[in-house]
C-alpha positions as CSV (number, residue, x, y, z in Angstrom):
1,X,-56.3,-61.7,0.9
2,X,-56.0,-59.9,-2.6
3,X,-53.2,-61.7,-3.5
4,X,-54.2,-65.3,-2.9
5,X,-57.2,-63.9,-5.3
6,X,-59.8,-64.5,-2.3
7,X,-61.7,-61.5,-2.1
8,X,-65.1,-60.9,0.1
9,X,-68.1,-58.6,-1.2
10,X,-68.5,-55.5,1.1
11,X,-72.7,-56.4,0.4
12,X,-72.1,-60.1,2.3
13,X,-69.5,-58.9,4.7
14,X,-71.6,-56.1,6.1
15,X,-75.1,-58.0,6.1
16,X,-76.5,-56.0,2.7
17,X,-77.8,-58.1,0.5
18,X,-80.6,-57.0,-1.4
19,X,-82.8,-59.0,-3.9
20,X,-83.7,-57.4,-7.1
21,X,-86.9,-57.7,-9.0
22,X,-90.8,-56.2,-8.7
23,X,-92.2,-59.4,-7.5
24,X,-92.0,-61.5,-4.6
25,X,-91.0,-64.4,-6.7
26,X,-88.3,-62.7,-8.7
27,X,-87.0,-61.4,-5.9
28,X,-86.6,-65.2,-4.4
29,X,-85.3,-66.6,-7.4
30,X,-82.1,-63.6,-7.3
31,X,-81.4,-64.4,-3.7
32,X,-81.5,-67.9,-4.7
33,X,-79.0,-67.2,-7.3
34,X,-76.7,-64.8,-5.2
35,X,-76.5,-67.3,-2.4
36,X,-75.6,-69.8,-5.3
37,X,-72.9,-67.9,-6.9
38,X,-71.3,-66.9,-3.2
39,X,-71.8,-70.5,-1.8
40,X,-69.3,-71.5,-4.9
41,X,-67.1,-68.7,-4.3
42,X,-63.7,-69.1,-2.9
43,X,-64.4,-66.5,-0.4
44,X,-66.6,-68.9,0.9
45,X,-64.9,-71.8,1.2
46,X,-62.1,-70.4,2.6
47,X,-64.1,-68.9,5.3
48,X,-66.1,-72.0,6.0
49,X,-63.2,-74.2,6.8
50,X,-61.4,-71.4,8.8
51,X,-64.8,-71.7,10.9
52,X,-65.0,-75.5,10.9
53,X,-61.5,-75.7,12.3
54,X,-62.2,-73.1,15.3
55,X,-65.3,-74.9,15.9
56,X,-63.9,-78.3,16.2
57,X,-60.5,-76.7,18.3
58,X,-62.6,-75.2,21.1
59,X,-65.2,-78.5,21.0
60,X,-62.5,-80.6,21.2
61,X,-60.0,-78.3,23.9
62,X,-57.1,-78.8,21.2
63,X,-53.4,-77.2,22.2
64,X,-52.2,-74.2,20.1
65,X,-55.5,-72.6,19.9
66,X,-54.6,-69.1,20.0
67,X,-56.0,-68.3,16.6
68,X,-58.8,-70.2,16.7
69,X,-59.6,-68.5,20.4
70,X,-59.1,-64.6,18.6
71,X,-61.5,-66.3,15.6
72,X,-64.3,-66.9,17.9
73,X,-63.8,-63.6,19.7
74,X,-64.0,-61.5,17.0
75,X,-67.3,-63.5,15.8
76,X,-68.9,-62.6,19.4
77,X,-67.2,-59.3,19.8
78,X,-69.1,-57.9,16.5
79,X,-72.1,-59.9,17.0
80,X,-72.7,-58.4,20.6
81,X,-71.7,-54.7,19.1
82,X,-74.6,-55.2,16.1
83,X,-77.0,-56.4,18.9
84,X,-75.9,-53.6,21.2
85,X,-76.0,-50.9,18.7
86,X,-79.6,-51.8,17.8
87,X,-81.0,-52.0,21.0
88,X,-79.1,-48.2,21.9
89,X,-81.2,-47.0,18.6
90,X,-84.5,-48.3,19.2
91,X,-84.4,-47.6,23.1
92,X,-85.6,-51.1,23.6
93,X,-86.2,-51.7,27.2
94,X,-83.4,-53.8,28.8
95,X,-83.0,-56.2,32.0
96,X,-79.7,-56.7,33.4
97,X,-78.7,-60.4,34.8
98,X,-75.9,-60.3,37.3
99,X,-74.3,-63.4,39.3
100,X,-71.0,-63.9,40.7
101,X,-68.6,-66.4,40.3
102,X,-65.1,-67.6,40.6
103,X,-62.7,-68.0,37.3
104,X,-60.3,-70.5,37.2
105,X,-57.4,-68.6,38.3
106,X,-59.5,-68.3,41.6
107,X,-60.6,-64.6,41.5
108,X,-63.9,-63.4,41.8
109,X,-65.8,-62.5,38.8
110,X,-69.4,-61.1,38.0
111,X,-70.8,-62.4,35.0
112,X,-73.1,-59.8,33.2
113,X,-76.0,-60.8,30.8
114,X,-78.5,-58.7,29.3
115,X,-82.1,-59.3,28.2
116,X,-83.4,-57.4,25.5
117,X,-86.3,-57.3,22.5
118,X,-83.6,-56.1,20.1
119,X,-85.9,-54.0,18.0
120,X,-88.5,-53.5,20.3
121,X,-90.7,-55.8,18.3
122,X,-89.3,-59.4,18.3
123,X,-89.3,-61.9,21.5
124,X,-86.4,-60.2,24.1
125,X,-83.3,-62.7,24.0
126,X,-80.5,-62.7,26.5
127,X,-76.9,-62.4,25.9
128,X,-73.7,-62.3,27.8
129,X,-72.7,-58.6,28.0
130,X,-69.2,-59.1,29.7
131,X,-67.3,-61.0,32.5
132,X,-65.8,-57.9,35.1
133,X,-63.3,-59.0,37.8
134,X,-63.9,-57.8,41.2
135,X,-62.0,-56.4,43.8
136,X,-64.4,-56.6,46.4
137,X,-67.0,-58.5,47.1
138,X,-69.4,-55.6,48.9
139,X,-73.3,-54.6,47.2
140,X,-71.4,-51.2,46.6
141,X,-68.4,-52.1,44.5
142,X,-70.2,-54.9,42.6
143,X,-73.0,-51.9,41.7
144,X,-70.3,-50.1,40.0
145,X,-69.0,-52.5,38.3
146,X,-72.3,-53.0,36.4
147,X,-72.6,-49.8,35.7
148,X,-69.5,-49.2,34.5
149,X,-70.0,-52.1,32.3
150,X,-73.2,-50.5,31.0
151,X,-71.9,-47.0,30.0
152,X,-68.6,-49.2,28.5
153,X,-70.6,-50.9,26.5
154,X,-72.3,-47.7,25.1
155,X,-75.0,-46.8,27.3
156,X,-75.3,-43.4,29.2
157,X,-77.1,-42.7,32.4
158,X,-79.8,-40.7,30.9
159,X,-80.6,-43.3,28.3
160,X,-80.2,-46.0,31.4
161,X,-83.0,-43.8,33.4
162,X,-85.8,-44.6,29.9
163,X,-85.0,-48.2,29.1
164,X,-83.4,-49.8,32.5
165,X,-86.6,-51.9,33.9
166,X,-85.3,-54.9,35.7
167,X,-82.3,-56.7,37.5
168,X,-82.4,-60.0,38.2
169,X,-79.8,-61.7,40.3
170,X,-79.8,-65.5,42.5
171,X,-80.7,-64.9,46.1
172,X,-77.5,-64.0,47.5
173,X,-77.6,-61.1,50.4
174,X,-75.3,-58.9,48.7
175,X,-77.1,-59.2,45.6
176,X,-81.0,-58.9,46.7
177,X,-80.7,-57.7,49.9
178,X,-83.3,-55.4,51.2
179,X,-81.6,-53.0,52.9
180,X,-78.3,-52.4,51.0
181,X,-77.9,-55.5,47.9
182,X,-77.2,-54.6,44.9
183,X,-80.8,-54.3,43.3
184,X,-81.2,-52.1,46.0
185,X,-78.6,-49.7,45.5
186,X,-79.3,-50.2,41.6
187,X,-83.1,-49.3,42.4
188,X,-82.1,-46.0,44.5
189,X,-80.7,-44.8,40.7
190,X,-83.6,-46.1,38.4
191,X,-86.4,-45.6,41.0
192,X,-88.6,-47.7,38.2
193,X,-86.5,-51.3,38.1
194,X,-88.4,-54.3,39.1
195,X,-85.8,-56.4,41.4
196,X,-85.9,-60.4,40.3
197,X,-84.9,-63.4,42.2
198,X,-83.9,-66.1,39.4
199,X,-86.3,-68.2,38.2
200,X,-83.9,-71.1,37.6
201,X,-82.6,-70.5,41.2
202,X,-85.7,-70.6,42.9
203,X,-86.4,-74.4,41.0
204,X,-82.6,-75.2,42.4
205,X,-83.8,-74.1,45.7
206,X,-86.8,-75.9,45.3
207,X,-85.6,-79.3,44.1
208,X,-82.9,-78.9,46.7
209,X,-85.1,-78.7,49.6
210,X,-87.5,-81.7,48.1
211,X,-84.4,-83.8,48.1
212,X,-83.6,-82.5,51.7
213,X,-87.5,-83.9,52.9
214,X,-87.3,-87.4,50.8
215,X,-83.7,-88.4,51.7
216,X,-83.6,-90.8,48.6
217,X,-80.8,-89.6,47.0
218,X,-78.7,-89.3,50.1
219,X,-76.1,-92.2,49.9
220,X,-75.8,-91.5,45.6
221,X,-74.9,-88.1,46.6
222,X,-72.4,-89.7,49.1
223,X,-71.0,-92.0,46.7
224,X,-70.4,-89.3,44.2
225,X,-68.4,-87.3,46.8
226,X,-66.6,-90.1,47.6
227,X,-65.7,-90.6,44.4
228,X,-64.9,-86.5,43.9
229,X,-62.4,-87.0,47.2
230,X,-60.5,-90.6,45.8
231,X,-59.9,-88.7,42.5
232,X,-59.1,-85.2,43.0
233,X,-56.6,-85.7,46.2
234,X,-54.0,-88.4,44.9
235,X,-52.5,-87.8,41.4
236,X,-51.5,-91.5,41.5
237,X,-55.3,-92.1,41.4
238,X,-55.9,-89.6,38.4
239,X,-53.4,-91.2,36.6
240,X,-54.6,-94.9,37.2
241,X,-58.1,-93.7,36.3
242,X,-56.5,-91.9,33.2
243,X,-55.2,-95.2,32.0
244,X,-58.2,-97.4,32.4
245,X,-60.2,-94.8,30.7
246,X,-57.7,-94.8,27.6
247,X,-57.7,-98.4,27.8
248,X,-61.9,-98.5,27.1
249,X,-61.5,-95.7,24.3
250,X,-63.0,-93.1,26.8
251,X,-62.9,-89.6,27.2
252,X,-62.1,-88.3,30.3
253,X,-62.6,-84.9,31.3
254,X,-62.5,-83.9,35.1
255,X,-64.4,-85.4,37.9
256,X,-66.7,-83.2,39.7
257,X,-68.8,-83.2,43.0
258,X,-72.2,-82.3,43.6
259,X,-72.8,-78.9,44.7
260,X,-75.4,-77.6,46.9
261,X,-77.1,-73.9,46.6
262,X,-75.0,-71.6,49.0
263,X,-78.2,-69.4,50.3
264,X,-81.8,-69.2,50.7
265,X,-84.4,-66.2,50.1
């Protein structure tokens, strides 16, 4: 704020940095100097223990957290629009990555990514676009959810029909089903799209089934589940395991199970 005399440079806040000079080395040595003079700069500071304190309040699940929570959505809210707004300029050709999911207030969810060369030059990277709730679970309603996720998030359908090439999904019937999935349906709009079964959920499916044939790991699995039903049904037991665990100077989360893949291509 102006009146605590901190005061951020539009150049550094909006990315525009430029170095001066004819020659590649004069231009080095006045970056080198502007990022000395702004590293010292009470805008700087300020802003770097702001970030440090978000960091460390969502590593470490601290109470209170609400500003620290809007901190780190504004961060990602204007990185994703900068990443979105140059992939809408340079038409880069786009894959959309779909799976759905449960939140923890138990309603179902679809978790959208999107893979993308930004500029159409560098390596494509992949991004969460957004996290819709559903309503339904059917091909049809989860199809327009994704697209109404696209055109939210400043696509149109005609610029969908150029750069839409792929949609990759786990092997779930309603998601890559042949007759009516989702890819389908998606694929009757964008004739072009290649449909994708995960790569990582193919190796899950694969490990899975070697694991059925060897039988090895059977009784650790057991044990594990054993453990999972002790410590999740009887609060008397969380709290006894929460006391030894404070007792040895140990952090304890949550115990989990192992789960197994739901379906098979």
């Amino acid at each position: 704020m102006a009146t605590r005399g901190v005061n951020v440079a539009s150049q550094w806040a909006e990315g525009q940095i430029a170095p001066n000079g004819h020659t590649r080395e004069a231009r080095l040595s006045a970056l080198r100097k502007k990022i000395h003079e702004h590293g010292n700069s009470k805008a700087h500071v300020e802003v770097v223990k702001i970030l440090e304190t978000a960091k460390k309040a969502a590593q470490h699940e601290c109470q209170n957290k609400r500003t620290c929570v809007d901190i780190g959505e504004h961060i990602s809210s204007q990185m994703k629009q900068k990443l979105l707004k140059k992939i809408i300029e340079n038409k880069s050709k786009i894959t959309v990555l779909a799976d759905e999911s449960t939140s923890t207030g138990h309603k179902s969810t679809l978790i959208v990514y999107m893979r993308s060369s930004v500029d159409g030059m560098m390596d494509p990277i992949a991004f969460p676009l957004d996290l819709v709730e559903l309503d339904s679970l059917s091909a049809a309603h989860i199809k327009d959810k994704i697209m109404a996720c696209l055109l939210k998030n400043g696509f149109t359908i005609e610029l969908l029909q150029e750069v839409l090439i792929g949609f990759c999904s786990d092997g779930a019937s309603v998601m890559l089903g042949t007759k009516s999935g989702v890819g389908k349906l998606l694929q009757n709009d964008f004739p072009g799209i290649v449909l994708w079964h995960c790569l990582n959920h193919r190796l899950e499916l694969a490990v899975d089934q070697a694991l059925e044939v060897t039988g090895g790991t059977n009784d650790f699995q057991a044990f594990l589940d054993s453990l999972y039903s002790l410590y999740s049904q009887s609060p008397k037991n969380i709290r006894d395991l929460s006391t030894c665990a404070h007792d040895l100077h140990i952090t304890l989360k949550k115990i989990g199970k192992v789960f197994n893949v739901r379906w098979l291509s």
